[in-house]
PyMOL commands that place a pseudoatom at each C-alpha (Angstrom):
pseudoatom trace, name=CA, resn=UNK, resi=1, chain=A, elem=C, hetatm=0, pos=[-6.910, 1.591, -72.726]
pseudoatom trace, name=CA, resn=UNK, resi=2, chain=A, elem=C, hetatm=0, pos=[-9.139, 3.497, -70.560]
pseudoatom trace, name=CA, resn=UNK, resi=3, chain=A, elem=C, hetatm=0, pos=[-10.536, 0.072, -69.140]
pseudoatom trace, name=CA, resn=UNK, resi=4, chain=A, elem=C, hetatm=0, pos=[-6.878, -0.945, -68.253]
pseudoatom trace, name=CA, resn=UNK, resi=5, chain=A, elem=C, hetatm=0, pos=[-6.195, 2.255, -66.494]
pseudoatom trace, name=CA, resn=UNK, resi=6, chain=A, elem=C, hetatm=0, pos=[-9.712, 1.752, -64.429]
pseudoatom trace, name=CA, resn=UNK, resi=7, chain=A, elem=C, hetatm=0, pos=[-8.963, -1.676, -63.495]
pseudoatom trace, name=CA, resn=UNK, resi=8, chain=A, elem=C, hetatm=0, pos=[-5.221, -0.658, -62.536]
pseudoatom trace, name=CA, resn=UNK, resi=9, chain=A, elem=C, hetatm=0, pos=[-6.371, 2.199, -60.710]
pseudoatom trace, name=CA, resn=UNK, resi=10, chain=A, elem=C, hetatm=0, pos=[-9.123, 0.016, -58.514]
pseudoatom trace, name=CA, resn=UNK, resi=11, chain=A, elem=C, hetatm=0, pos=[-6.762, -2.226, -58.120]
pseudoatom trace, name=CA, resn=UNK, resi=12, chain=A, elem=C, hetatm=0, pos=[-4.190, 0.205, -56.200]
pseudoatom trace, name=CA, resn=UNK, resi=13, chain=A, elem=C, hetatm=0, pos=[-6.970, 1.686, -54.732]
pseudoatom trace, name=CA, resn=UNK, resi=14, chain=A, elem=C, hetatm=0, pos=[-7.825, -2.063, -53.275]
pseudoatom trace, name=CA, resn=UNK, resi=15, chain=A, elem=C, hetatm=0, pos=[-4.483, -2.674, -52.314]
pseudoatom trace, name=CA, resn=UNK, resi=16, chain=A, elem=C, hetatm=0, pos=[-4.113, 0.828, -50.520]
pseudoatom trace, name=CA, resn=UNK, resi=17, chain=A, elem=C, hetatm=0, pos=[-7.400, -0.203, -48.679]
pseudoatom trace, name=CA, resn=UNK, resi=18, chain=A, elem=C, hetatm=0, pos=[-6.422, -3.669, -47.553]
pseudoatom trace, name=CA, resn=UNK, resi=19, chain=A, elem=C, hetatm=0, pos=[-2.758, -1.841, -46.783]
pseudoatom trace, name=CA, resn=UNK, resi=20, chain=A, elem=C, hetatm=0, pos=[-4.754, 0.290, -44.723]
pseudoatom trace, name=CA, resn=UNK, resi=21, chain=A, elem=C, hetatm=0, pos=[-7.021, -2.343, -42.958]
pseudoatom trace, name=CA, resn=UNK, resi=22, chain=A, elem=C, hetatm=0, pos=[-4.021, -4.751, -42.538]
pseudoatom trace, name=CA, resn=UNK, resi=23, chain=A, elem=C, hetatm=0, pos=[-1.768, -1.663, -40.908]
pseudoatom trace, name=CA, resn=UNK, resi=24, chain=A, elem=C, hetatm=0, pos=[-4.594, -0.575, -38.786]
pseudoatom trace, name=CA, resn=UNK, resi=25, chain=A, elem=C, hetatm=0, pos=[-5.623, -4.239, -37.516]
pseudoatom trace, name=CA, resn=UNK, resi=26, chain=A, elem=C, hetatm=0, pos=[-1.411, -4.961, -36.382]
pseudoatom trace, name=CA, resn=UNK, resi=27, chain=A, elem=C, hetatm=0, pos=[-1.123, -1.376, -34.981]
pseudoatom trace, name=CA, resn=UNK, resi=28, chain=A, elem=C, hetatm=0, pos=[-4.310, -2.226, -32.737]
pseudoatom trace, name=CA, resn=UNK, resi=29, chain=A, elem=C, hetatm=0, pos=[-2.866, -5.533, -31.783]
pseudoatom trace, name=CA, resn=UNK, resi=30, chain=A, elem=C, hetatm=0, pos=[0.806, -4.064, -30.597]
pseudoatom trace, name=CA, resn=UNK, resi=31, chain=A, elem=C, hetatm=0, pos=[-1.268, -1.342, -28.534]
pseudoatom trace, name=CA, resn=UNK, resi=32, chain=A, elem=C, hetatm=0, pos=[-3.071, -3.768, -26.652]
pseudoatom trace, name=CA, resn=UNK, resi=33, chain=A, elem=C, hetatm=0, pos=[-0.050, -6.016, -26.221]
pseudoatom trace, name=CA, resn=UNK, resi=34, chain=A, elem=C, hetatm=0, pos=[1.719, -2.934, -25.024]
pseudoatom trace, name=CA, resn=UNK, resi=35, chain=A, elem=C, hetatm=0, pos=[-1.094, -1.918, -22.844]
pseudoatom trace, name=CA, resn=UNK, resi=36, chain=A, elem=C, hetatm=0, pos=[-1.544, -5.422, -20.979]
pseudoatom trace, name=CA, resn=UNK, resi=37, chain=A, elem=C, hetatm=0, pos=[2.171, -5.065, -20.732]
pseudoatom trace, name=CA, resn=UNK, resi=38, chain=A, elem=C, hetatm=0, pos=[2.833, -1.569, -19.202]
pseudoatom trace, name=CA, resn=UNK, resi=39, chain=A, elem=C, hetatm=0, pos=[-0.574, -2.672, -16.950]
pseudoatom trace, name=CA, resn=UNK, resi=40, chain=A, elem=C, hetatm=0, pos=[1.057, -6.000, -15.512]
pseudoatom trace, name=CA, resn=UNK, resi=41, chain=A, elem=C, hetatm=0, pos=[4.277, -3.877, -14.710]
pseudoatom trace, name=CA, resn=UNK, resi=42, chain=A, elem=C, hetatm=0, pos=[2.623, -0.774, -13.360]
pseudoatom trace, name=CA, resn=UNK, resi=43, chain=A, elem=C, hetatm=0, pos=[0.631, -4.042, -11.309]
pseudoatom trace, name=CA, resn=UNK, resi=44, chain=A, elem=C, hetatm=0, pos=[3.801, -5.778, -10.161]
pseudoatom trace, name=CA, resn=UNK, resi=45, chain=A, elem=C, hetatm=0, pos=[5.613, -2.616, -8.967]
pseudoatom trace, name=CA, resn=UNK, resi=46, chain=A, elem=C, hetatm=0, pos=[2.410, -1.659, -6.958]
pseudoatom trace, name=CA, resn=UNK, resi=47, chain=A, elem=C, hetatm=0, pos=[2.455, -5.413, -5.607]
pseudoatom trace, name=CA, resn=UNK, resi=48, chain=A, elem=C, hetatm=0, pos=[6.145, -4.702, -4.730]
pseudoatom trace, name=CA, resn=UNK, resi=49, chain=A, elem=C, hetatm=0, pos=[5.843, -1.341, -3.207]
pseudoatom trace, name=CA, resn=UNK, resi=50, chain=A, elem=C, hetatm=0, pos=[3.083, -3.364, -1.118]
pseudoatom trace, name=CA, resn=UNK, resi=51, chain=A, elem=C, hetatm=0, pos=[5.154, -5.895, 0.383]
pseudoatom trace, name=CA, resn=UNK, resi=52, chain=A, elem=C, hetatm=0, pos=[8.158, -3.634, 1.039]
pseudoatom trace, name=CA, resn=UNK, resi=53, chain=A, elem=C, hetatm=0, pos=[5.989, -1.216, 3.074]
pseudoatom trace, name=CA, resn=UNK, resi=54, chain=A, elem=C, hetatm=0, pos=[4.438, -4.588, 4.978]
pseudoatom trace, name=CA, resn=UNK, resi=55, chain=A, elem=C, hetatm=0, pos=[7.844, -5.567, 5.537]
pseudoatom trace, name=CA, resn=UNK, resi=56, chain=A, elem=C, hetatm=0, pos=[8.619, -2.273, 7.043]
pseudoatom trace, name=CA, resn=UNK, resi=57, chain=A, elem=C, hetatm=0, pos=[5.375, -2.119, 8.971]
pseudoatom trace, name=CA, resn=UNK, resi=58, chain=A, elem=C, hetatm=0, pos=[6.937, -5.331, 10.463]
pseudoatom trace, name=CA, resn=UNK, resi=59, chain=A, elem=C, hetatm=0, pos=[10.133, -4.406, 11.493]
pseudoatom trace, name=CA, resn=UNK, resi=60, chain=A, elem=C, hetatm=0, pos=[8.033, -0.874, 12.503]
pseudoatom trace, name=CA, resn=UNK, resi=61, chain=A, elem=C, hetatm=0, pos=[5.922, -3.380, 14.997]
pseudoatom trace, name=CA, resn=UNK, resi=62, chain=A, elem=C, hetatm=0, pos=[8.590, -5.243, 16.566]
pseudoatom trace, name=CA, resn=UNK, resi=63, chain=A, elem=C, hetatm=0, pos=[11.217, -2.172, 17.213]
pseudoatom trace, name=CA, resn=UNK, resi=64, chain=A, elem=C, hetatm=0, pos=[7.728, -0.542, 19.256]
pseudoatom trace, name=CA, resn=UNK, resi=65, chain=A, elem=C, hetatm=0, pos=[6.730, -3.874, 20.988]
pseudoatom trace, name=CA, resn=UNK, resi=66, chain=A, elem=C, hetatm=0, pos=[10.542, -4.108, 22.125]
pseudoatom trace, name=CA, resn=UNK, resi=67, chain=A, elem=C, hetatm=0, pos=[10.658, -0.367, 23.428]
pseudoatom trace, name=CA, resn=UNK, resi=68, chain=A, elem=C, hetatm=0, pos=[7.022, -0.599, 24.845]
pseudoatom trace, name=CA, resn=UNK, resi=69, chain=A, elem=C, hetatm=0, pos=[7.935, -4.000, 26.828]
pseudoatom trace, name=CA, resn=UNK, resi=70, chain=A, elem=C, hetatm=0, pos=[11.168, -1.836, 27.919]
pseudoatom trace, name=CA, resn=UNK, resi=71, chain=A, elem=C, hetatm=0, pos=[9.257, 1.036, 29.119]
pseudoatom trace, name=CA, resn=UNK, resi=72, chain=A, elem=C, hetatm=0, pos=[6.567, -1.202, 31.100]
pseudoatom trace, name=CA, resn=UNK, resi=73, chain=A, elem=C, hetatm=0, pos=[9.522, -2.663, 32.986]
pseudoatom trace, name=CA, resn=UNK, resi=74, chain=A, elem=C, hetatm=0, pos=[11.287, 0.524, 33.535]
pseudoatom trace, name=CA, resn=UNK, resi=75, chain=A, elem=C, hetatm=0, pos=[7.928, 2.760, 34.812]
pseudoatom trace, name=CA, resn=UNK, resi=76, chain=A, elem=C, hetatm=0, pos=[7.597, -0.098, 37.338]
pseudoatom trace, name=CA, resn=UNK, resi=77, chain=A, elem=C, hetatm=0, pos=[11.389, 1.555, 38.489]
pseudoatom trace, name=CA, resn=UNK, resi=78, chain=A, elem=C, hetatm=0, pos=[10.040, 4.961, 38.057]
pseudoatom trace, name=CA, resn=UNK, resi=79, chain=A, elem=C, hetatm=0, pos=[12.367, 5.626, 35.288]
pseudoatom trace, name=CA, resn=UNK, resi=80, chain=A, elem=C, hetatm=0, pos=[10.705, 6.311, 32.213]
pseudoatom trace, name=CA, resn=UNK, resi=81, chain=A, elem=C, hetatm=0, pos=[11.943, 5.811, 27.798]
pseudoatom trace, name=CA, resn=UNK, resi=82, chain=A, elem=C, hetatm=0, pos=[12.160, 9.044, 25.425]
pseudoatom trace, name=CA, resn=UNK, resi=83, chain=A, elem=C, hetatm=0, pos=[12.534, 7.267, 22.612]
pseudoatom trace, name=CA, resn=UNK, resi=84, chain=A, elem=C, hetatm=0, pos=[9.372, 7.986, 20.567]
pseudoatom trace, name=CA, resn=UNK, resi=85, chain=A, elem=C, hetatm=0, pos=[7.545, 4.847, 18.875]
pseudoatom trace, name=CA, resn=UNK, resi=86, chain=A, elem=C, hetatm=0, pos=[7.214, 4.964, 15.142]
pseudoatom trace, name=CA, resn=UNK, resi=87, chain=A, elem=C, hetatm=0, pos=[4.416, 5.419, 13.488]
pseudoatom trace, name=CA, resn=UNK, resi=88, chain=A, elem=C, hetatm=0, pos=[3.275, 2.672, 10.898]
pseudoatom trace, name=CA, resn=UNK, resi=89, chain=A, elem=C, hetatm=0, pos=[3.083, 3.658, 7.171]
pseudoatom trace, name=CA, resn=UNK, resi=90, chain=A, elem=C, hetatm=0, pos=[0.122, 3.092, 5.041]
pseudoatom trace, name=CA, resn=UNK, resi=91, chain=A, elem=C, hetatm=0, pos=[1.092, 4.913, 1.586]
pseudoatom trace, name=CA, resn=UNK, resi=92, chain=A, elem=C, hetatm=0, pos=[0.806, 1.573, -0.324]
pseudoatom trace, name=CA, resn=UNK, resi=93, chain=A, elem=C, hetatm=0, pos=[-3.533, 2.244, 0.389]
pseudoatom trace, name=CA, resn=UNK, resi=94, chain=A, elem=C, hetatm=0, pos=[-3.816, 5.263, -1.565]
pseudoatom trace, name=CA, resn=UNK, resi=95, chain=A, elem=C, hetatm=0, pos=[-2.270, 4.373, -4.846]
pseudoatom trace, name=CA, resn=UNK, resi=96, chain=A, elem=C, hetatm=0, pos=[-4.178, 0.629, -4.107]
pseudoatom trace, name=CA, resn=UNK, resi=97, chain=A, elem=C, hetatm=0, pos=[-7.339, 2.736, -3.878]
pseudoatom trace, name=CA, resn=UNK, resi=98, chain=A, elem=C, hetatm=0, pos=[-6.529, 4.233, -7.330]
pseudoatom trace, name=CA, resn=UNK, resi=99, chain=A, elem=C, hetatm=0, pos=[-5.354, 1.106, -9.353]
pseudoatom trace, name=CA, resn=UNK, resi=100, chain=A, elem=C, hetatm=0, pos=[-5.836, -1.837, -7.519]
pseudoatom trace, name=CA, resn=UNK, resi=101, chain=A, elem=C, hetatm=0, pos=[-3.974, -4.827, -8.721]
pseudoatom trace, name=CA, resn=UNK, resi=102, chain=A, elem=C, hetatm=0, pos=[-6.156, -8.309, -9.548]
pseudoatom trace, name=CA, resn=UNK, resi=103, chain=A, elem=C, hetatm=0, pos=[-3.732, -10.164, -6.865]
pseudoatom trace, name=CA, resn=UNK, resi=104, chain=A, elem=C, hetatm=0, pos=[-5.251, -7.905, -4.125]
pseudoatom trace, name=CA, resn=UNK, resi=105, chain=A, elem=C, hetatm=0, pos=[-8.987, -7.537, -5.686]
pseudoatom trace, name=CA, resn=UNK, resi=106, chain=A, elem=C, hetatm=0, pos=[-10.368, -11.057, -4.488]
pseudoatom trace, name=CA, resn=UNK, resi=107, chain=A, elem=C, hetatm=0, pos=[-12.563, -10.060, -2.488]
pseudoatom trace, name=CA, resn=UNK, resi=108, chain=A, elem=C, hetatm=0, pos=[-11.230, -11.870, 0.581]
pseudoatom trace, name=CA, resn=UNK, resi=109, chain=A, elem=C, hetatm=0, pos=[-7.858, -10.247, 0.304]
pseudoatom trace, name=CA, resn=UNK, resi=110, chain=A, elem=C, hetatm=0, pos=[-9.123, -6.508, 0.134]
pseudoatom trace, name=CA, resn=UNK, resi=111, chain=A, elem=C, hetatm=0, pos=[-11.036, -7.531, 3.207]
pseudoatom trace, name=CA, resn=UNK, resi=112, chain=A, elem=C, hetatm=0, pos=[-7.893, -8.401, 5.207]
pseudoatom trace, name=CA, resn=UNK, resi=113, chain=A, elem=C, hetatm=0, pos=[-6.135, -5.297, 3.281]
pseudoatom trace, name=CA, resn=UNK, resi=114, chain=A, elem=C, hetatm=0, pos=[-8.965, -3.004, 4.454]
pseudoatom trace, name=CA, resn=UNK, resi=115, chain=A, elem=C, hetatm=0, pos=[-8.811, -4.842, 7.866]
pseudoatom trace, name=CA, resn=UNK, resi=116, chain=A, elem=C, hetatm=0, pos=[-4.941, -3.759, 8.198]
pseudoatom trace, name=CA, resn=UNK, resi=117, chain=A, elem=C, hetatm=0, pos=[-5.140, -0.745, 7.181]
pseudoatom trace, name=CA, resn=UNK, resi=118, chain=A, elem=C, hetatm=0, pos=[-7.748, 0.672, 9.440]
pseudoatom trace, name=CA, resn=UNK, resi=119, chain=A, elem=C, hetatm=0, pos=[-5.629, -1.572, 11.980]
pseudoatom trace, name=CA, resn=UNK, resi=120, chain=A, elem=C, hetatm=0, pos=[-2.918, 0.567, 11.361]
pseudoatom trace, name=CA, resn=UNK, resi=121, chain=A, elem=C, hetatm=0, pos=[-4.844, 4.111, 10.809]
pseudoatom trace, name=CA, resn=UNK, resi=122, chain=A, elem=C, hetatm=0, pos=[-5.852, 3.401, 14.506]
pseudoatom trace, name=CA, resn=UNK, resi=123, chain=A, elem=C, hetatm=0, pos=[-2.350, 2.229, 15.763]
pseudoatom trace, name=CA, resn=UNK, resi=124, chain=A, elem=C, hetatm=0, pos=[-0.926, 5.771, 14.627]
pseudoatom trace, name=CA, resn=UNK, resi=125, chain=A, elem=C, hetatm=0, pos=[-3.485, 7.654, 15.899]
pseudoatom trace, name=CA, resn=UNK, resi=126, chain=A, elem=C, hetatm=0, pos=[-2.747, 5.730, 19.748]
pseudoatom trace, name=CA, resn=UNK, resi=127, chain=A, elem=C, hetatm=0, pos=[1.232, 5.923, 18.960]
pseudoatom trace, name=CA, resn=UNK, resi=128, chain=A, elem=C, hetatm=0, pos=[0.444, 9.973, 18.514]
pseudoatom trace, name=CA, resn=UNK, resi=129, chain=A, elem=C, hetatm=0, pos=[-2.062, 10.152, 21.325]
pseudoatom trace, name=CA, resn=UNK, resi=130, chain=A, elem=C, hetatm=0, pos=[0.715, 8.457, 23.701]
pseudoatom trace, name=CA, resn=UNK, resi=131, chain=A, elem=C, hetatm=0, pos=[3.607, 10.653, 22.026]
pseudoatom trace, name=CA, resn=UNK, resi=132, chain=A, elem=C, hetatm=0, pos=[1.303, 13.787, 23.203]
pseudoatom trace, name=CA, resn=UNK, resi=133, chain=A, elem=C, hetatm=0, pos=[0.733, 12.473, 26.272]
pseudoatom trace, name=CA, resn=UNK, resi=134, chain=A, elem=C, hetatm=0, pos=[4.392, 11.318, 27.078]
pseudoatom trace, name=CA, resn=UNK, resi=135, chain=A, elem=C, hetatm=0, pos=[5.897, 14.921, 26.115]
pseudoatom trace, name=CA, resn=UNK, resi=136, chain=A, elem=C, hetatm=0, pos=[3.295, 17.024, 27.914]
pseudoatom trace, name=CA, resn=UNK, resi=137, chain=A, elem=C, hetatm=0, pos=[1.918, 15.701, 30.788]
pseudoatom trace, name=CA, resn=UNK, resi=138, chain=A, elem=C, hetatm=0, pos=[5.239, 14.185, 33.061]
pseudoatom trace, name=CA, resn=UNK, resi=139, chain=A, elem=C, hetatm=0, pos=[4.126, 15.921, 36.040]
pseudoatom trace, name=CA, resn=UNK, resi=140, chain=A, elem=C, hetatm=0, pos=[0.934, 14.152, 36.891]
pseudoatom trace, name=CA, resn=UNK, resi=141, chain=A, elem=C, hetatm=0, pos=[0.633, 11.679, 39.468]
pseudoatom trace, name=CA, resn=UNK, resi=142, chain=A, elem=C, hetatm=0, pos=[-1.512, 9.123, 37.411]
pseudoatom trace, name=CA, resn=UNK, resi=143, chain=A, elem=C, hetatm=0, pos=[1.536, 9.423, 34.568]
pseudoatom trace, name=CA, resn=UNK, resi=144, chain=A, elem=C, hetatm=0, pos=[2.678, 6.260, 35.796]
pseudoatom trace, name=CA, resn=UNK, resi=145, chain=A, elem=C, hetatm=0, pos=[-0.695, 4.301, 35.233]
pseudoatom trace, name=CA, resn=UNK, resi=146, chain=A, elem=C, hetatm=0, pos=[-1.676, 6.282, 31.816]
pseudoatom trace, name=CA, resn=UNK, resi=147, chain=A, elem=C, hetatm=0, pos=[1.513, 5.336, 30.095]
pseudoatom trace, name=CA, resn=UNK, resi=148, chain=A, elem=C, hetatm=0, pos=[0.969, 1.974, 31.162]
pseudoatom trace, name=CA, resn=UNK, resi=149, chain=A, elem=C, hetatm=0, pos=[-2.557, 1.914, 29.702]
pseudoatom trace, name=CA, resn=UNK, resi=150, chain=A, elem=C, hetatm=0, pos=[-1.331, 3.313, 26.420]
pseudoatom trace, name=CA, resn=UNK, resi=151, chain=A, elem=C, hetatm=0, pos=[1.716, 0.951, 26.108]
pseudoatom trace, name=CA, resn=UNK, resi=152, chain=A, elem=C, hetatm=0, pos=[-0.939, -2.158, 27.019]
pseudoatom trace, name=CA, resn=UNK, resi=153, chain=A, elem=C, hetatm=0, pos=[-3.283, -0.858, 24.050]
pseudoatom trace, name=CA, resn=UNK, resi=154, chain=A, elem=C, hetatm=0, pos=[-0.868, -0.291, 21.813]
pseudoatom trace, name=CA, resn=UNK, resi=155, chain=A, elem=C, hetatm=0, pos=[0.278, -4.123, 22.290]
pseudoatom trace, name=CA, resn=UNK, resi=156, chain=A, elem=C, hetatm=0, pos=[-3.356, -5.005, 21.996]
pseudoatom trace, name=CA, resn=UNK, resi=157, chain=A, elem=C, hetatm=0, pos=[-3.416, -3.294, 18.916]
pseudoatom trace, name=CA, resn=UNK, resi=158, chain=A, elem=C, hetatm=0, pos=[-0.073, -4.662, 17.224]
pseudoatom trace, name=CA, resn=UNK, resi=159, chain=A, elem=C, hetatm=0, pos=[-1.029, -8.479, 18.084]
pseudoatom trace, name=CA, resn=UNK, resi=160, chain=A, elem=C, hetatm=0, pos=[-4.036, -7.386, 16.160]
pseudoatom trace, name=CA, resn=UNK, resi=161, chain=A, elem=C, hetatm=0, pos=[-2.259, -6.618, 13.139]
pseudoatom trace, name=CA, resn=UNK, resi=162, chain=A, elem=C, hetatm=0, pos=[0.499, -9.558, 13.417]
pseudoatom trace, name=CA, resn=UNK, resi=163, chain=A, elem=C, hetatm=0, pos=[-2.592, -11.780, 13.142]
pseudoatom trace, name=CA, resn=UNK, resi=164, chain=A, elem=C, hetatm=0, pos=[-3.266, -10.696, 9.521]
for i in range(1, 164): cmd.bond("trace and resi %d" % i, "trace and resi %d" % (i + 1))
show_as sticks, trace
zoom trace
């Protein structure tokens, strides 16, 4: 009797083990498949949020080359646009810095990224330089010729970044 109740008690203590072992090894398994999941999402929205702000940068570019190509024909008339330019965004480089997806980590393709973005860092800071100098400084007599240099680097700079 004592034998029966030794060999029934190892064997539930068996079972609870392999119970155990089996439970632990599918629990595991759905955490990783949940984690690659969640990852590819939290990847494809960051991919998405990427090529909506590129697609805004776009439309960003092409609104500013129109009113700069405006504003070099009307200076030439003395007449002059006060409609600022706007400034590019560059959001999508910050939460790239933090998790950066493995469709943008070839190494290539963070070059170009890195490329645009400075591109663009440098674009604002001209489009805010020109903004300064557009609101504050009407009076001079070179006004004429600085706006025109600042409208001509700021094309430079945006046939720059339609090349990536």
């Amino acid at each position: 009797m004592i034998n029966s109740l030794d060999s029934q008690w190892l064997a539930g203590f068996i079972s609870g083990i392999v119970a155990t072992i089996i439970g632990f090894i599918f629990t595991m398994i759905w955490d990783i498949y949940k984690f690659k999941r969640d990852q590819k999402n939290r990847e494809n929205n960051l991919v998405s949020a990427f090529k909506r702000e590129l697609n805004d940068n776009l439309e960003f570019l092409q609104y500013n080359k129109d009113l700069l190509s405006m504003e070099l024909e009307a200076i030439e008339n003395d007449k002059y646009i006060i409609i600022p330019l706007i400034m590019l965004q560059n959001d999508f480089w910050e939460l790239m810095k933090i998790n950066l997806p493995r469709v943008l980590a070839e190494e290539d393709i963070l070059v170009k990224v890195k490329k645009v973005v400075r591109s663009i860092i440098q674009l604002n800071e001209q489009i805010k330089s020109r903004e300064d100098y557009r609101i504050n400084n009407q009076g001079y007599t070179n006004y004429k010729s600085r706006m025109r240099a600042y409208d001509e680097r700021i094309i430079i700079i945006t046939k720059e970044l339609h090349r990536f």
